[in-house]
Every structure is written in C-alpha cells, then in structure tokens.
C-alpha positions in Angstrom: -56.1 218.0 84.0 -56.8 221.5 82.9 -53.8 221.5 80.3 -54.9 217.9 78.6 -58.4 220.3 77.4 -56.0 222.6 76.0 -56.6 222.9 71.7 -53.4 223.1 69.6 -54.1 224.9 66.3 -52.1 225.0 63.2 -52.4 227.3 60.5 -50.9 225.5 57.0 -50.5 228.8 54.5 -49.5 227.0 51.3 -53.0 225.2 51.6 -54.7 227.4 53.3 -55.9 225.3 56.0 -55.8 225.0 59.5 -55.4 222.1 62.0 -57.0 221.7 64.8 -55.5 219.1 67.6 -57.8 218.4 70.8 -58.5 215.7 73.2 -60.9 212.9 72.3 -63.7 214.3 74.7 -63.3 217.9 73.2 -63.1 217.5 69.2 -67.4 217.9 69.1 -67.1 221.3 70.8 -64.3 222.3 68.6 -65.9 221.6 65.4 -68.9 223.6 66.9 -66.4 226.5 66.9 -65.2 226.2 63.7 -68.3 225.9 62.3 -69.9 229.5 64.2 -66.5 230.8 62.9 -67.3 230.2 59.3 -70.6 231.1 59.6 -69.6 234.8 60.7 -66.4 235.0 58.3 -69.0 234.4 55.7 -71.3 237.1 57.1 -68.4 239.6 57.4 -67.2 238.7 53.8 -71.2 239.7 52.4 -71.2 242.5 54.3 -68.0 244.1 52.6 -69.2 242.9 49.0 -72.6 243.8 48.9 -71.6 247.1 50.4 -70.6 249.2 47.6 -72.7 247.5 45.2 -76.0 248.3 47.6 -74.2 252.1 47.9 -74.3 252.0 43.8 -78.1 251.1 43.4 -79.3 253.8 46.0 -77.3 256.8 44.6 -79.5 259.5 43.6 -79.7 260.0 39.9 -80.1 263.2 38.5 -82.5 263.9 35.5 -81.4 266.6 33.1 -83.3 268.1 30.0 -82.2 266.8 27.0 -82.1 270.3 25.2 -83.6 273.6 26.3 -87.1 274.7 26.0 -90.1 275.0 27.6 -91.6 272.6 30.0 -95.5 271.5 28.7 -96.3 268.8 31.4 -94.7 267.6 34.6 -95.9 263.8 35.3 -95.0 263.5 38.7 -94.4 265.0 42.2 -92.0 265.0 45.4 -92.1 260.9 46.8 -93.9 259.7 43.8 -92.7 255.6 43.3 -92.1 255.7 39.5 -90.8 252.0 37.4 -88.4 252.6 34.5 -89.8 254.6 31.5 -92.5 255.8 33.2 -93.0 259.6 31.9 -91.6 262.4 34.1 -91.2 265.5 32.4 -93.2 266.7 28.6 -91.1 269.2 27.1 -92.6 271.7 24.9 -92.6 269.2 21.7 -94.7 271.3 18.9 -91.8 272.2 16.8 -90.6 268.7 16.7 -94.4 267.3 15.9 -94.2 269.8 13.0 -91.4 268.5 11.7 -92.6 265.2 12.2 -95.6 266.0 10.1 -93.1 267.4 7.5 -91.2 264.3 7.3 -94.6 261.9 7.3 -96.1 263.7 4.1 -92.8 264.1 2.3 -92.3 260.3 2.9 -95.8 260.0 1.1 -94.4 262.0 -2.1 -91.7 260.0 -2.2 -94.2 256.5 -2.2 -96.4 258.3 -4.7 -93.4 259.2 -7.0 -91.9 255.9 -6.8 -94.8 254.4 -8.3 -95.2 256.4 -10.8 -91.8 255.9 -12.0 -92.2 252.4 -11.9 -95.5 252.2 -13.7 -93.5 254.3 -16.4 -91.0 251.8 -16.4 -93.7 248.9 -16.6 -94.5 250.6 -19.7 -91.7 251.4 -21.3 -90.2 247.9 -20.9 -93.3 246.3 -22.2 -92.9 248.5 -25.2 -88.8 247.8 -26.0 -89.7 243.8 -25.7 -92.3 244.3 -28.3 -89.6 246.0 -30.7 -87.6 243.9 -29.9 -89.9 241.3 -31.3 -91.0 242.7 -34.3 -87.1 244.3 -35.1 -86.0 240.7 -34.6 -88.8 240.2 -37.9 -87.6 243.3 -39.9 -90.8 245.0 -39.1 -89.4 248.3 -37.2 -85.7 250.0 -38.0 -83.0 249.2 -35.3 -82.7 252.9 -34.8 -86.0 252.6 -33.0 -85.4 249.8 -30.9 -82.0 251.6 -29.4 -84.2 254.5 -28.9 -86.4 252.8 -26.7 -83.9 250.7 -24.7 -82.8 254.4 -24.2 -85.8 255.4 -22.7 -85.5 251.6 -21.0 -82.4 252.6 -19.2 -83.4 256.0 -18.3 -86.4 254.5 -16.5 -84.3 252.1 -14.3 -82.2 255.3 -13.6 -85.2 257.3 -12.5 -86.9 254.1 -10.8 -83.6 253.9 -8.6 -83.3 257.7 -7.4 -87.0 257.2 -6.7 -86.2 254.4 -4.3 -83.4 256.9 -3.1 -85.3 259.3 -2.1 -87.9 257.0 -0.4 -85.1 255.7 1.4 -84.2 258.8 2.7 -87.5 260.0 3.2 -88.2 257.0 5.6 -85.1 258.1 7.9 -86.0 261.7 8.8 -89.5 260.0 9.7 -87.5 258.2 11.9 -85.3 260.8 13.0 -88.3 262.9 13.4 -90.3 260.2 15.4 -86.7 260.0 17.6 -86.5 263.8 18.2 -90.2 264.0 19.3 -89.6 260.8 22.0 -86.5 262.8 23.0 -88.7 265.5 24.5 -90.3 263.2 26.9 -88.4 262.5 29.7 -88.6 259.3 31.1 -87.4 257.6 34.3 -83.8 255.7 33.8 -85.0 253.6 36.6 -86.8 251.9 39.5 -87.1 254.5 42.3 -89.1 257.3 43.9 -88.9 261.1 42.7 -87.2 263.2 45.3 -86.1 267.1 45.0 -88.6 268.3 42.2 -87.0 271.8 41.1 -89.3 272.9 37.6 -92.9 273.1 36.8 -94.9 273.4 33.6 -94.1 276.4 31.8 -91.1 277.2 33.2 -87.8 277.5 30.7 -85.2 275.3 31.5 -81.6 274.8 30.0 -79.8 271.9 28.3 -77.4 270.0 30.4 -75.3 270.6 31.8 -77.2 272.5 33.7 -79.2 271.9 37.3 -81.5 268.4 37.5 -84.5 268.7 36.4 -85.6 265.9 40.2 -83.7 263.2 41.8 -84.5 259.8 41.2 -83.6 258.0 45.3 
C-alpha cells in the first residue's frame, strides 16, 4: 500500500552520514534523489566560496602618483583593456634622468680611478719584490725595502677605498635607474581603465591624494 513506499531516513551526526531505509522496488529512485541532492549542495557550497573571492578580483583598483609633479604622457584612455605592467601614466621624469646621468659618469670616475690605483699598485709591488730580492743579497739597505713595503701598504689601502667608492658609485646608478622607473606608472594588473581623471601637463599630488584612473 501507500505507507509500504514510505522512505525512513536517518541522520547519524557522529559520522556524518545519513541512512536511507526504503522498499525493494523504491531504493533506485532514492539513490536518484540523493544523488541530484549532492549535486546541488555542491553547487550551493561553490557559489558561497567563490563568491567573495570573485568580489576580490573585480574590485576597482585605484592608481595613485607615486610623488607629485607634472604629468608628461598619459598611455591610455576611458575602457582601454591594459595586461599588468603595461605603461599608464609618464610622469615628468627630467630631473630624475639628470640625476641618472650624474650617477652613470660618476660611476665611470670611479672605474677610471680604480684602475689607476691598481696599476700603481702593480707597480709598486713589482718594485718591493725586487728589493726584496736584492736586500735578501746585501745589495740595497733595509731602510729602503721598509720604505717601499710602505708605499706597498698604502697602495692596498688606496686600491680598497677605490673599490669603495666604485661600490657606492654602482648603487646610486641603481637607485637612480629605480627612481627614473618610479615615474612611470604602470598597471598593477589585468583589467580595463575606467574613470580617467588627469591629462598630460596637468600637476598632480602624491598620495594620498585622488586616483590618478580605476583599474575594473
């Protein structure tokens, strides 16, 4: 009859299962009903994840200047697709390319010095082994040798601040390179440029200050 089709279901919570009991002639169109069940628990569960992580990716990003100044070039416009590091906005860079300049030819000095110290050095070693030689024979005082290992050990000395300086030299090239990329402003990400508020020659300020666009 109409109450032998009836299902009994048991929910076990220490396992987390459920048990199903139905007549012989019924158990195929339960499992058919477990099975759409799961099928749309499992769709209801993606939704809620993927939800704020799909939120997250489309939020608007905001693109500040870096420091204030002029603007030389604007890359793009209003629903322009851009890929990360594509070029958006040229701030005014001269300053920072003279500096850079600056930086390249003192780092040139500092080679040209550097070997000039060390071909001194070349020298001047060459010169104590050779007293050293003929002292060892009684041919030159010792006074003279411990004059020129003197002048040996003030030529490491200067040899060493040389590399110093061409050490230091080779970083404010770098920090100069670094500022100059600063000044363009490049996209963070994937997206398309929404909301363009400047244009070239206009002055704009360092953040925090209004965005520059939106990246959607």
């Amino acid at each position: 009859g109409e109450a032998d089709r009836k299902f009994t279901v048991v929910a076990d919570q220490r396992t987390g299962a459920v048990i199903v009991q139905a007549p012989q002639g019924e158990m195929d169109r339960c499992a058919k009903l477990i099975q759409a069940l799961d099928v749309e628990t499992a769709e209801d569960t993606r939704s809620v994840d993927d939800g704020p992580e799909a939120n997250h990716s489309r939020r608007p990003l905001p693109i500040m200047a870096p420091r204030a100044g002029f603007v030389q070039k604007v890359f793009v416009t209003s629903g322009k697709a851009v890929k990360t590091g594509d070029p958006l906005i040229q701030l005014d860079d001269r300053e920072a390319r003279g500096r850079l300049r600056n930086a390249v030819a003192q780092l040139e000095i500092a080679k040209a010095a550097l070997a000039i110290q060390e071909a001194e050095a070349r020298g001047i070693f060459r010169d104590c082994e050779r007293l050293q030689a003929l002292t060892a024979k009684g041919a030159v005082p010792a006074d003279e040798l411990e004059a020129k290992e003197t002048a040996q050990e003030v030529a490491k000395a200067r040899v060493a601040k040389a590399q110093a300086e061409l050490g230091l030299a080779t970083q404010l090239v770098v920090q100069a390179e670094n500022e100059v990329a600063l000044l363009i402003i490049r996209a963070p990400k994937d997206g398309t440029v929404c909301r363009v508020r400047v244009q070239a020659g206009e002055y704009v300020a360092g953040a925090p200050s209004q965005p520059l666009m939106v990246i959607d």
